[in-house]
C-alpha positions in Angstrom: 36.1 -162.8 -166.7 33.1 -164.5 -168.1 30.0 -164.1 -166.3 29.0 -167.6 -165.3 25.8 -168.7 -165.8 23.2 -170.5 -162.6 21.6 -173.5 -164.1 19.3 -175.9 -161.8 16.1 -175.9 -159.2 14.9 -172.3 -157.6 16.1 -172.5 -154.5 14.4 -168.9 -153.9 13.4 -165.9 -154.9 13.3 -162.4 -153.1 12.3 -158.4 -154.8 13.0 -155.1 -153.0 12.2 -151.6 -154.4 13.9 -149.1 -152.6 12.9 -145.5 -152.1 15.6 -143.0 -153.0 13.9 -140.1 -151.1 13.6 -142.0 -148.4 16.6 -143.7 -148.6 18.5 -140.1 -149.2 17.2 -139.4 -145.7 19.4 -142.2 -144.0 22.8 -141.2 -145.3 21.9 -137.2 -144.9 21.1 -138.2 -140.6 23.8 -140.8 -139.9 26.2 -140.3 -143.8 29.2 -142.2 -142.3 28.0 -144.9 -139.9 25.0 -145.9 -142.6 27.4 -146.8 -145.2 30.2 -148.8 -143.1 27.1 -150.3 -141.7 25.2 -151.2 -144.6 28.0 -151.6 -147.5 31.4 -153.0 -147.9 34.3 -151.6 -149.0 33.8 -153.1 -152.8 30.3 -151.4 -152.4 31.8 -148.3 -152.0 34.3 -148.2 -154.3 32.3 -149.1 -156.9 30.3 -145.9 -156.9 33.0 -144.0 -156.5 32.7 -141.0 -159.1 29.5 -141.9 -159.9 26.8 -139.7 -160.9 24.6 -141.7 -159.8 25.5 -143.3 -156.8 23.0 -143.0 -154.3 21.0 -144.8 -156.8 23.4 -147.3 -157.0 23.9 -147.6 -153.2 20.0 -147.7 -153.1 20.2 -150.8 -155.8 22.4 -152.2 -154.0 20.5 -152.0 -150.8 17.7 -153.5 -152.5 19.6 -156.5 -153.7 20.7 -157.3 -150.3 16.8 -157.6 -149.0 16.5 -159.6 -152.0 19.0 -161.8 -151.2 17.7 -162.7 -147.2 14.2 -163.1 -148.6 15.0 -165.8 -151.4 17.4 -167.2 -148.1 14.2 -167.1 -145.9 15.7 -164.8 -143.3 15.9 -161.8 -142.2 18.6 -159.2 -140.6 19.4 -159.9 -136.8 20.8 -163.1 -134.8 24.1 -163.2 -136.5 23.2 -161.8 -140.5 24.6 -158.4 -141.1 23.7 -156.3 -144.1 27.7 -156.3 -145.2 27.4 -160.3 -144.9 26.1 -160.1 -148.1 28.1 -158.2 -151.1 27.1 -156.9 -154.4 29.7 -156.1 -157.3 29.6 -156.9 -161.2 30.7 -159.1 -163.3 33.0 -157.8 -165.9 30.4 -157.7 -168.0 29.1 -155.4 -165.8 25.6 -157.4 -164.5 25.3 -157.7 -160.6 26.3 -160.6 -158.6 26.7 -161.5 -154.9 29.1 -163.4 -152.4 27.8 -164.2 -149.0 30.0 -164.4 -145.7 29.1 -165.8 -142.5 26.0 -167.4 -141.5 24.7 -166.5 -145.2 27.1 -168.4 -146.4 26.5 -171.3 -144.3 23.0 -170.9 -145.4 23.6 -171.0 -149.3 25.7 -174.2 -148.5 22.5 -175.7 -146.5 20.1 -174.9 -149.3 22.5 -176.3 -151.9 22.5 -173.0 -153.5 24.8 -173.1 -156.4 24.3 -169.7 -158.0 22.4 -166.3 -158.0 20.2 -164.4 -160.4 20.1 -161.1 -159.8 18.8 -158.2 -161.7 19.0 -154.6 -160.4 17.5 -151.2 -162.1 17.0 -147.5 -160.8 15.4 -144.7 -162.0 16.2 -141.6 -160.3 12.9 -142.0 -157.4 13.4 -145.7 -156.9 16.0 -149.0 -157.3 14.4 -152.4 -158.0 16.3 -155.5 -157.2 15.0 -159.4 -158.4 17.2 -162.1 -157.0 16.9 -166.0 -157.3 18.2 -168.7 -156.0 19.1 -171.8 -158.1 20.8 -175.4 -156.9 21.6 -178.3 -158.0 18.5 -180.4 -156.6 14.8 -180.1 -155.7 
């Protein structure tokens, strides 16, 4: 599948950087309840056999702050972290679907697409996400 591409007005824009020690710490205390918490099943699988996946987990963490702060929002009063997804494009560049009151947000907003960029070293993950729609 080609990866399509968001055209219009910034709706929003949200950055995370995520510590991996620190994050490390949260699966080691509460490993299966963090991550059915936190990520979806697509999540998961996708870092299956992964060297590097609690980097990956930890990018992926960091989009999904990213995403509630180009929405405004934060988590509570109905938004859940697994209310917003991250996978990839087959071309392998991240992406997001929202569910529930995020997606009846992004409709609100007339958000019509997502930027998102996502990097990790092997002390932190960095996520940039924006927010475009169709009108001011």
């Amino acid at each position: 599948m080609k990866m399509p591409m968001a055209a219009g007005y910034l709706k929003g824009h949200g950055v995370d950087i995520v510590d991996i020690d620190r994050f490390s710490v949260l699966l080691n205390v509460e490993f299966e309840p963090f991550l059915n918490r936190y990520f979806t099943s697509v999540e998961l699988n996708s870092i299956i056999g992964s060297s590097s996946g609690l980097e990956k987990l930890a990018g992926k963490f960091a989009v999904k702050e990213s995403v509630l702060k180009a929405l405004g929002v934060g988590w509570g009063n109905g938004i859940s972290f697994v209310d917003v997804e991250v996978y990839n494009h087959d071309s392998g560049a991240p992406a997001v679907r929202l569910f529930r009151r995020l997606a009846e947000l992004e409709t609100e907003m007339n958000i019509t697409g997502w930027l998102v960029s996502c990097t990790h070293t092997r002390t932190i993950s960095m996520a940039s996400v924006v927010a475009v729609g169709a009108n001011p």
